[in-house]
C-alpha positions in Angstrom: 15.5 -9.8 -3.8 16.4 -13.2 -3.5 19.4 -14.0 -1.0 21.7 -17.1 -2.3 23.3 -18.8 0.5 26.7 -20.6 0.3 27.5 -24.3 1.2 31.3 -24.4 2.6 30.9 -27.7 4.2 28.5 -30.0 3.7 26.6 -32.2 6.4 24.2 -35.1 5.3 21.9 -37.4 7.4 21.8 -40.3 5.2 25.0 -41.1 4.1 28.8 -41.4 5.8 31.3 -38.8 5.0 34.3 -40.4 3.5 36.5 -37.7 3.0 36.7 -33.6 2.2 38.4 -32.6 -0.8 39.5 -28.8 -1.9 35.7 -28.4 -3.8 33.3 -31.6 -2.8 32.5 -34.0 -0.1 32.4 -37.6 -0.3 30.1 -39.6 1.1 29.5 -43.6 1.0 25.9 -44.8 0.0 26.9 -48.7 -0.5 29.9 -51.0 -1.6 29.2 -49.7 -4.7 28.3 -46.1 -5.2 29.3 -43.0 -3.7 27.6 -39.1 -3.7 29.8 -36.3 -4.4 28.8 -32.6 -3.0 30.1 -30.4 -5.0 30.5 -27.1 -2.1 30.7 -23.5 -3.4 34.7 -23.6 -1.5 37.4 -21.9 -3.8 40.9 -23.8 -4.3 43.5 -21.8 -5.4 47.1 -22.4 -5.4 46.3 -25.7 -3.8 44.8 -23.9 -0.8 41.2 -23.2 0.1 40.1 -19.9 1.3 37.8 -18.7 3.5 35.8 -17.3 1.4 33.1 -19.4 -0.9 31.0 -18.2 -3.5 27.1 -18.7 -3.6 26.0 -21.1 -6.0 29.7 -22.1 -7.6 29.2 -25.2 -6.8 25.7 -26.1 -8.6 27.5 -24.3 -11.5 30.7 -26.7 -11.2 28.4 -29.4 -10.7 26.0 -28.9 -13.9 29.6 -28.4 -15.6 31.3 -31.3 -14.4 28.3 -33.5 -15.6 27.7 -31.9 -19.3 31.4 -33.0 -20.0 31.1 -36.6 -18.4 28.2 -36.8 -20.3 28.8 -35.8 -23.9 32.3 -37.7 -23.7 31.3 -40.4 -22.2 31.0 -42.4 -25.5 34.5 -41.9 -26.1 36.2 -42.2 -22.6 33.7 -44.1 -20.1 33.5 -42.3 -16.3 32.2 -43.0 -13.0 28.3 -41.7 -13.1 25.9 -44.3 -11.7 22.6 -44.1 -13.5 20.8 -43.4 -10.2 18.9 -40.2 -9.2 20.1 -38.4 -6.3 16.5 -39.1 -4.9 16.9 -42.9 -4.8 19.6 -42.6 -2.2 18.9 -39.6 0.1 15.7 -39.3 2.0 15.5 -36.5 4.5 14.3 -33.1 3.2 17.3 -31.9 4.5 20.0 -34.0 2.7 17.6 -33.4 -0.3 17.3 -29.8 0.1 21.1 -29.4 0.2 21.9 -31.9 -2.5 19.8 -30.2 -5.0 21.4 -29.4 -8.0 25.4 -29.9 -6.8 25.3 -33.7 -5.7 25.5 -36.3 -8.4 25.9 -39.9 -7.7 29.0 -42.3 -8.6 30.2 -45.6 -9.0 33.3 -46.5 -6.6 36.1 -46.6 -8.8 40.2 -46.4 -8.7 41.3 -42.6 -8.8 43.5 -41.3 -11.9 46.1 -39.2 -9.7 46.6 -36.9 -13.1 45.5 -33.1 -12.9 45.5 -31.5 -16.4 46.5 -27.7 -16.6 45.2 -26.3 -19.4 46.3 -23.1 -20.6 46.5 -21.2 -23.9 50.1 -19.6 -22.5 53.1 -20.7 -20.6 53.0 -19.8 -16.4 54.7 -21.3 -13.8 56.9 -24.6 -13.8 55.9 -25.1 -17.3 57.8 -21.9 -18.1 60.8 -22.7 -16.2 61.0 -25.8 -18.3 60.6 -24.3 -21.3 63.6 -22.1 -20.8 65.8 -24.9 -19.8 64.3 -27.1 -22.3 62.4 -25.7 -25.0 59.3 -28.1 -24.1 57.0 -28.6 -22.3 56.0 -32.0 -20.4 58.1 -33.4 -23.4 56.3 -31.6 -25.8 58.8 -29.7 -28.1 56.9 -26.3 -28.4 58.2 -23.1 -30.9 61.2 -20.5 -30.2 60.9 -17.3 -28.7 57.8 -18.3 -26.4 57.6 -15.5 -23.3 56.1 -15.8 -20.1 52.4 -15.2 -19.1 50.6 -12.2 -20.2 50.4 -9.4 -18.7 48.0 -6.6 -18.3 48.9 -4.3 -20.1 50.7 -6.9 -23.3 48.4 -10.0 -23.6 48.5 -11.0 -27.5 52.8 -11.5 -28.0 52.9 -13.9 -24.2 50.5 -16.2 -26.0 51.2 -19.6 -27.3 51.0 -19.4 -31.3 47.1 -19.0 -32.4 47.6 -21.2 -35.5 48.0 -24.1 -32.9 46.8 -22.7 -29.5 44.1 -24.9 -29.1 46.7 -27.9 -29.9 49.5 -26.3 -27.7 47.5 -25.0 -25.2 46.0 -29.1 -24.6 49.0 -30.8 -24.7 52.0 -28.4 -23.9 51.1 -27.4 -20.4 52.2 -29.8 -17.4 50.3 -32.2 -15.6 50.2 -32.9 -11.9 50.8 -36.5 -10.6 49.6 -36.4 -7.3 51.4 -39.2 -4.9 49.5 -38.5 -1.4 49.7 -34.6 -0.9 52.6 -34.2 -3.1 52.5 -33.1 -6.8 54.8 -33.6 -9.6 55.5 -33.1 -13.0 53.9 -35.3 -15.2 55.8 -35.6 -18.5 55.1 -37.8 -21.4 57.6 -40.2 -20.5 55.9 -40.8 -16.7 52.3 -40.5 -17.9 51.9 -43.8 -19.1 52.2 -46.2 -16.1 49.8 -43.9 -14.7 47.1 -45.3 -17.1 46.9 -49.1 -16.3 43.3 -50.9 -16.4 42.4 -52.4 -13.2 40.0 -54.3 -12.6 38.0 -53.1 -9.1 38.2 -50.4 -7.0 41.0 -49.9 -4.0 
């Protein structure tokens, strides 16, 4: 049987750490690019437990890099077009790169999280009672909270426009240092201003 270790932290020879996030590790390889480790920790609730699961984050990693690739004709993203091989040299950085590291240009962060949810949890529930939307987004009458186990199909957000609803409606984070927001409609767009360079 073959034994599948974890990676909670990740420790490289050839390249600085910059910075830890909840999931991946940071580390500098110019003034232009950066690697990003993508660990097997689990965030939840905007913690990290102690707990990580074996192989989560190749998974996350392979993931992460099907989306940025198929969309990348229609929004363009931060992969470099450099193997992870041209940067790291030691068998061991290479060994524990394999498969969860991808390499990135150095760009300005987009301090948006997008929920995405096909029913209505959380803040966005306590909005929708006072308001009847969500993040601005007008949604139907008589929506109820989450599912639960035992009732899943009347807590959900109408199937005719799930997909639709379930996009849009929920909340988005803006994250200002450690501190997260709403994002509604109204806010979103300052977010989303072209610069030219990195910080």
């Amino acid at each position: 049987m073959h034994m599948v270790h974890s990676l909670y932290y990740s420790y490289l020879r050839d390249a600085a750490l910059v910075k830890r996030g909840k999931v991946r590790d940071i580390y500098q390889i110019d003034d232009e690019h950066l690697l990003i480790v993508t660990t097997d920790r689990l965030s939840a609730f905007d913690a990290v437990l102690p707990t990580p699961i074996p192989g989560k984050g190749k998974v996350l990693n392979e993931l992460s890099g099907f989306w940025f690739r198929r969309l990348s004709h229609i929004v363009p993203n931060h992969l470099a077009d450099l193997p992870v091989t041209s940067v790291l040299q030691s068998t061991h950085d290479l060994e524990l790169a394999e498969g969860r590291a991808v390499v990135v240009r150095r760009c300005w962060p987009l301090p948006i999280e997008a929920i995405v949810r096909g029913y209505l949890a959380g803040s966005g529930w306590l909005e929708y009672q006072q308001t009847g939307s969500v993040s601005g987004v007008p949604l139907p009458a008589g929506l109820r909270d989450r599912p639960t186990r035992d009732d899943t199909r009347c807590h959900a957000l109408p199937r005719a426009g799930s997909l639709r609803w379930a996009v849009r409606a929920p909340g988005g984070r803006v994250r200002r240092s450690d501190v997260r927001s709403p994002c509604h409609r109204r806010s979103r767009r300052p977010v989303f201003v072209a610069r030219p360079n990195r910080p």
